[in-house]
C-alpha positions in Angstrom: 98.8 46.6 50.6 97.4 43.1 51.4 95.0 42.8 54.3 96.9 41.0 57.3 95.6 38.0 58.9 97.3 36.3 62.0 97.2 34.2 64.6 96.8 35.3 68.1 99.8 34.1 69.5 98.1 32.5 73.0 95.9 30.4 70.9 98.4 27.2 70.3 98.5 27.9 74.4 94.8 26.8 74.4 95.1 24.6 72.0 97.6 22.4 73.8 95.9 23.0 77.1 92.7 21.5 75.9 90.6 24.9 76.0 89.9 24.7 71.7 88.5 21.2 70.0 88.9 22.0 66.3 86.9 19.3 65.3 83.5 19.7 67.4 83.5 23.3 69.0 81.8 26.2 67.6 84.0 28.7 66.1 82.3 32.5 64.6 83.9 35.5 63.4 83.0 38.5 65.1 83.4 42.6 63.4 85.2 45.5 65.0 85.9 49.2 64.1 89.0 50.7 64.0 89.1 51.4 67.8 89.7 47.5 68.5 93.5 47.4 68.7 94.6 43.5 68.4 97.2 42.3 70.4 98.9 38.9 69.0 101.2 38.4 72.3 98.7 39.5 75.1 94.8 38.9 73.7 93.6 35.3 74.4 90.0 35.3 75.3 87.1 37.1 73.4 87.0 39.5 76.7 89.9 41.0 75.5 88.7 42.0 72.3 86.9 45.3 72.2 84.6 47.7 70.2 82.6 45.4 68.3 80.7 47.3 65.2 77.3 47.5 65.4 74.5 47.4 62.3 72.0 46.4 60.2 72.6 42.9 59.5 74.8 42.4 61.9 74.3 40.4 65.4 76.6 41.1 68.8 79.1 38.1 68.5 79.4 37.3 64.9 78.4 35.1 62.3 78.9 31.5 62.8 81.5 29.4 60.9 81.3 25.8 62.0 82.5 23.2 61.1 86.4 23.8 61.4 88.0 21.3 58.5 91.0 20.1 59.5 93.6 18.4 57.0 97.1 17.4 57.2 99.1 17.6 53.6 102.4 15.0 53.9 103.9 16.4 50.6 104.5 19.6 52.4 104.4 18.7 56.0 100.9 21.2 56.9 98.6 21.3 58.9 95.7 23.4 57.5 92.9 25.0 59.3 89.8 25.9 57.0 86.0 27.0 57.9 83.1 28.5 55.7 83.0 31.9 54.5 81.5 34.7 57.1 78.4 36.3 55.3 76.2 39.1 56.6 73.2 40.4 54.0 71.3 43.5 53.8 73.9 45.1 55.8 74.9 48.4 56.7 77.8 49.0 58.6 81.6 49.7 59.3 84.0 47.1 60.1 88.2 47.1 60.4 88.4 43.8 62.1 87.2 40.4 61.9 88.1 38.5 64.6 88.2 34.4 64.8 87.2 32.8 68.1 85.8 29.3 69.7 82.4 30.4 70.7 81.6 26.9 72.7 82.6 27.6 76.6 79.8 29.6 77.8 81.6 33.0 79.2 84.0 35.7 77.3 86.3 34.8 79.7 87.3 31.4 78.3 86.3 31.6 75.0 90.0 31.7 73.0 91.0 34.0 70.6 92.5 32.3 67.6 93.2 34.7 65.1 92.6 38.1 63.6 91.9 39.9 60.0 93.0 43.5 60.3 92.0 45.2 56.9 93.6 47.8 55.3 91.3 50.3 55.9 87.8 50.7 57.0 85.8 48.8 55.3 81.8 50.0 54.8 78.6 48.4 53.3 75.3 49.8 52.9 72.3 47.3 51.9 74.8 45.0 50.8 76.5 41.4 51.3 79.5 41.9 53.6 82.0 38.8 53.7 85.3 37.5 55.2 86.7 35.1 52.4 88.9 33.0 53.4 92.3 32.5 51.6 91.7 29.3 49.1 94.4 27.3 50.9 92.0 27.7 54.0 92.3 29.9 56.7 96.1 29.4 58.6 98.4 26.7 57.7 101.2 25.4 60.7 104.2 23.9 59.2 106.0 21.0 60.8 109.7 21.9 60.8 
C-alpha cells in the first residue's frame, strides 16, 4: 500500500480568498503520531491539527520548505505545486503524519492547512535522517478541466 497524500479540501478556500501567496509565503511541514486524525472536509488552519511528535531532531512546528515553485505545463493543462524535500538529522522519533501548511500569518488560527501525507504505518528513526520526499512531478498537481 502506497502512502496517501492529499489536499485539505478548505485550502483552495484560502487560496481564492487571499489567505495563501504561493509565491512569497513561508510554507513547513510539520510531524504527527498516529493520534492526529486528518480531516480533508473540516481541517483548515494548523489549530486544527493535533498531536504533533515530539524528538530529537525535531522542532515544534516543522521543518521549513520555502520557496514554493510554481509551474503551469500547457501540454497537459497543470498546474504544479513543488517545494524542497523536508529533512530532519540525528533524529529519534515516531511520526504517522506530515502535515503541509503556510507558516507566514503569525497565529495557528489563520495559518491554512494545505495538505497532508498519512503514511502507511508508523514510521520510526533512531540517530538517523528522517525525510518527506516529495513525489518527482512535485508535490500536488490541479488539472484544468
Amino acid at each position: 500500500m502506497a502512502h496517501v497524500a492529499k489536499f485539505y479540501g478548505k485550502f483552495l478556500l484560502s487560496l481564492a480568498n487571499k489567505e495563501i501567496n504561493l509565491n512569497t509565503d513561508t510554507f513547513k511541514v510539520m510531524l504527527c503520531s498516529s493520534l492526529y486524525v486528518p480531516d480533508q472536509d473540516a481541517h483548515q488552519y494548523k489549530s486544527s491539527v493535533t498531536n504533533e511528535i515530539s524528538g530529537t531532531g525535531y522542532t515544534a512546528g516543522g521543518q521549513t520548505v520555502s520557496p514554493l515553485t510554481i509551474t503551469y505545463n500547457a501540454a497537459t493543462n497543470q498546474l504544479v505545486i513543488d517545494c524542497p524535500d523536508a529533512q530532519w538529522a540525528s533524529a529519534s522519533f515516531t511520526a504517522r503524519v506530515a502535515v503541509l501548511y503556510d507558516a507566514t500569518p503569525a497565529s495557528d488560527s489563520t495559518r491554512p492547512l494545505i495538505g497532508y501525507i498519512l503514511f502507511d504505518s508508523d514510521i520510526p528513526v533512531t540517530s538517523s535522517t528522517f525525510t518527506v520526499q516529495w513525489d518527482s512531478t512535485g508535490v500536488a498537481t490541479l488539472t484544468a478541466a
